[in-house]
N, C-alpha and C positions, 0 to 999 in steps of 0.2 A: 746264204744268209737271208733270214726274213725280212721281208719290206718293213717298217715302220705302219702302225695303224694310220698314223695322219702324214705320213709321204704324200708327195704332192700328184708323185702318179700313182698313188692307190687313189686317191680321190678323185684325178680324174677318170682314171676308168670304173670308179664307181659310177660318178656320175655319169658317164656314156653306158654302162650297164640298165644301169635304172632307168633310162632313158627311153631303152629297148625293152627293157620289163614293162613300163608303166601302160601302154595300150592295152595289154591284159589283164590288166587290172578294172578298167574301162569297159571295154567291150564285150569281152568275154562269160557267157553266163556262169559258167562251173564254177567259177574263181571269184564270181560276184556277181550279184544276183541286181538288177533297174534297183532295187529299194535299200542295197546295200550300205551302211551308214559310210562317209569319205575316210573316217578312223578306220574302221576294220582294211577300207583301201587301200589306206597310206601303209598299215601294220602287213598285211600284204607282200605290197612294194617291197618293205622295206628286208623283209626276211627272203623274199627270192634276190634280193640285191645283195644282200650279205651272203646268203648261198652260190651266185654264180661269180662274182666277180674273183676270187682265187685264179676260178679256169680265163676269165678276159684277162687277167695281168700276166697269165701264162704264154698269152698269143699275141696280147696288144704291140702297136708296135709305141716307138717313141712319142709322145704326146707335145701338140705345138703350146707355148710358153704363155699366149696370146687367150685372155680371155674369151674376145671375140672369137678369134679360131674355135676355142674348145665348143664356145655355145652352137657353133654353127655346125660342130660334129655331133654333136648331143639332137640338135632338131634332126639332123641326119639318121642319127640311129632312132628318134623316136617312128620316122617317117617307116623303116625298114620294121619296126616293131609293129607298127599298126598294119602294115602287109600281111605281116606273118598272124597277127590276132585274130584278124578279119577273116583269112583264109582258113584259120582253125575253126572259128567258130561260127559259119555262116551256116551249116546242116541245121545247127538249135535256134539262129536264126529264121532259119526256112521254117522251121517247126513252129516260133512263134508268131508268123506271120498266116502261116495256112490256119491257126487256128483264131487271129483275129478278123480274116476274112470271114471264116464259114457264121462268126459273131457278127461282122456284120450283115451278113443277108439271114441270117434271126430276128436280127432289132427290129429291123423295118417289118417285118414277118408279122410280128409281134406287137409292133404299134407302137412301138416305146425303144429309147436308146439303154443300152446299158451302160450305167454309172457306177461309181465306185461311192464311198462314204463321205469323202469330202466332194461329187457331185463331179469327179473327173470321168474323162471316156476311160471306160477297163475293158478288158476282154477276159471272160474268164476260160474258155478253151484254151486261147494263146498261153494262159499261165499253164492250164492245163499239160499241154502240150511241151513247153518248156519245162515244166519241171520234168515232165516223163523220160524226153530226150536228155535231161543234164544228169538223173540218176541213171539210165542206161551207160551213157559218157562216163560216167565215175566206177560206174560197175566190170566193164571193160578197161579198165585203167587208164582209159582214154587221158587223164591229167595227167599220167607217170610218160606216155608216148609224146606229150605236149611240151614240158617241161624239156624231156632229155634232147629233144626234136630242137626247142630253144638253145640247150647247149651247145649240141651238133654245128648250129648256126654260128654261133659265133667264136666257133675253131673254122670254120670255113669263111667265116666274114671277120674277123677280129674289130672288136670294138676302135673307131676309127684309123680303120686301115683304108686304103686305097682302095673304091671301088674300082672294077672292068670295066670297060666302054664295054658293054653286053644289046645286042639288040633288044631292043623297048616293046618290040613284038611280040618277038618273044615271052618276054616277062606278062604281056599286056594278055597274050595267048591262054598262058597257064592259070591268070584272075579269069578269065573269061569260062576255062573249062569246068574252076570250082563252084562258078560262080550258075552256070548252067543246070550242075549237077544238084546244088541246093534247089532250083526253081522246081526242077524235076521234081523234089522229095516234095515240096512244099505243096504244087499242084497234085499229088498222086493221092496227098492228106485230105485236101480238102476237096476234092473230086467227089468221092462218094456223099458226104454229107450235101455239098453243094445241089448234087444231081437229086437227091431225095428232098431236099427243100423243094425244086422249081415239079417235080413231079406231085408232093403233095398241093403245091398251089393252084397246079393243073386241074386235082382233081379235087381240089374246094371250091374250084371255079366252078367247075362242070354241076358239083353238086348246089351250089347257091343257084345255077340258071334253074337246075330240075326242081329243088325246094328250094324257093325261098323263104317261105314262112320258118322254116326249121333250120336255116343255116346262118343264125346270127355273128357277126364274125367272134364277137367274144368267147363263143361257144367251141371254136377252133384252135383259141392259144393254147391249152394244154396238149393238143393233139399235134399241133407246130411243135414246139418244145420238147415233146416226147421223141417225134419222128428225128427230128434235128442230132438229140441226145444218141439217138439206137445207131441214127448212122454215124457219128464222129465213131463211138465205142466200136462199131462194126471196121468202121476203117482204118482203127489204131492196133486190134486183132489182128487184123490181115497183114500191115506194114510192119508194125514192131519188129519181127524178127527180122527185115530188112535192113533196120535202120543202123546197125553194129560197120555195116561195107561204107557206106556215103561216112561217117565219121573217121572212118581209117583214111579212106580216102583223100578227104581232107586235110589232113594231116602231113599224111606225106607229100601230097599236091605245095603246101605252106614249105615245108624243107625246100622240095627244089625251086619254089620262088626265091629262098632267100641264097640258095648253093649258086641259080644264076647268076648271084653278082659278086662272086668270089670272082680275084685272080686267077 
């Protein structure tokens, strides 16, 4: 016989669902973008929460009566959600961080910060880079591995079920290895660019000692800019095909964080 739509334990295991959904909503670039409006967020939310929750009432187990209780399983699974978000989604993180680095050793380069329309710090490589990596991510069906990966999770964690005493090293281990492995992708981005800025500096130095009358610094911003541009474009050639492994990775790295703390 089917539950009732407003049963009390459909609602709580919605809410303990949504709970665990909502970090991804937040963090996540593929799923939603820093400038995403909180409507499209909440609309979101709310269709993966109506999508998974069938499978949490399948496995949950009996839900405590006590509101307090329930709220205090609800932070619990948000806490476990945002493990799992963060692990999925820190490769596109790395990505947009190597490219607000290589942004800022341009600025100063260049004599001036880069601002956005209402006068904020923007990086435009970082967007660059982020959207590069989150249409790659969608293109591999990286969102369909994420999702089901989320399901997986919670037949092996059931939405307020008893977590294992599991060692904390453990779990602390496998953040550490994901977390490594973005650094890696992130430093391998912005290496080439980086190295091409401090060598054209080198040799506008060299060249302002030999001429100075001819080596205005103004007369070098297009030539920073350019050099800056050829090597991001150059090192986004050479890595792109790379980048498909560190996202799988990822991914399954975030599963067995959360299979950790199964019974």
């Amino acid at each position: 016989m089917m539950p009732e739509l407003f049963d009390a334990r459909v609602i709580g295991v919605a809410i303990l669902v949504a709970s665990r959904v909502a970090p991804l909503t937040v963090v996540v670039p593929w799923l939603a973008l820093r400038d995403t409006p909180p409507a499209l967020r909440a609309a979101l939310l709310l269709v993966l929460t109506v999508a998974l929750t069938p499978l949490g009432l399948s496995v949950a187990p009996a839900l405590p009566e006590s509101t307090f209780a329930l709220a205090a399983l609800a932070l619990r699974e948000g806490a476990i959600g945002l493990v799992f978000a963060i692990a999925t989604a820190i490769p596109l993180i790395a990505l947009d961080h190597a490219g607000r680095v290589i942004d800022a050793m341009r600025a100063p380069a260049m004599g001036s910060e880069i601002t956005g329309a209402q006068g904020e710090a923007t990086s435009p490589l970082g967007q660059l880079h982020l959207l590069l990596g989150t249409v790659i991510f969608l293109g591999l069906g990286g969102h369909r591995l994420v999702i089901a990966a989320l399901g997986e999770g919670l037949v092996a964690v059931p939405p307020g079920a008893a977590i294992a005493s599991v060692e904390l090293a453990e779990v602390a281990l496998g953040a550490a290895r994901i977390v490594t492995h973005a650094l890696t992708l992130a430093v391998a981005l912005a290496a080439p660019a980086a190295i091409a800025l401090i060598a054209l500096e080198v040799l506008l130095g060299v060249a302002s000692r030999l001429a100075p009358a001819v080596s205005a610094p103004i007369a070098f911003i297009p030539l920073r800019a350019a050099a800056g541009l050829a090597a991001v474009l150059l090192g986004l050639a050479v890595l792109v095909p790379h980048l498909p492994e560190p996202m799988r990775r990822a991914i399954d790295g975030a599963e067995i964080l959360v299979r950790d703390l199964a019974p």
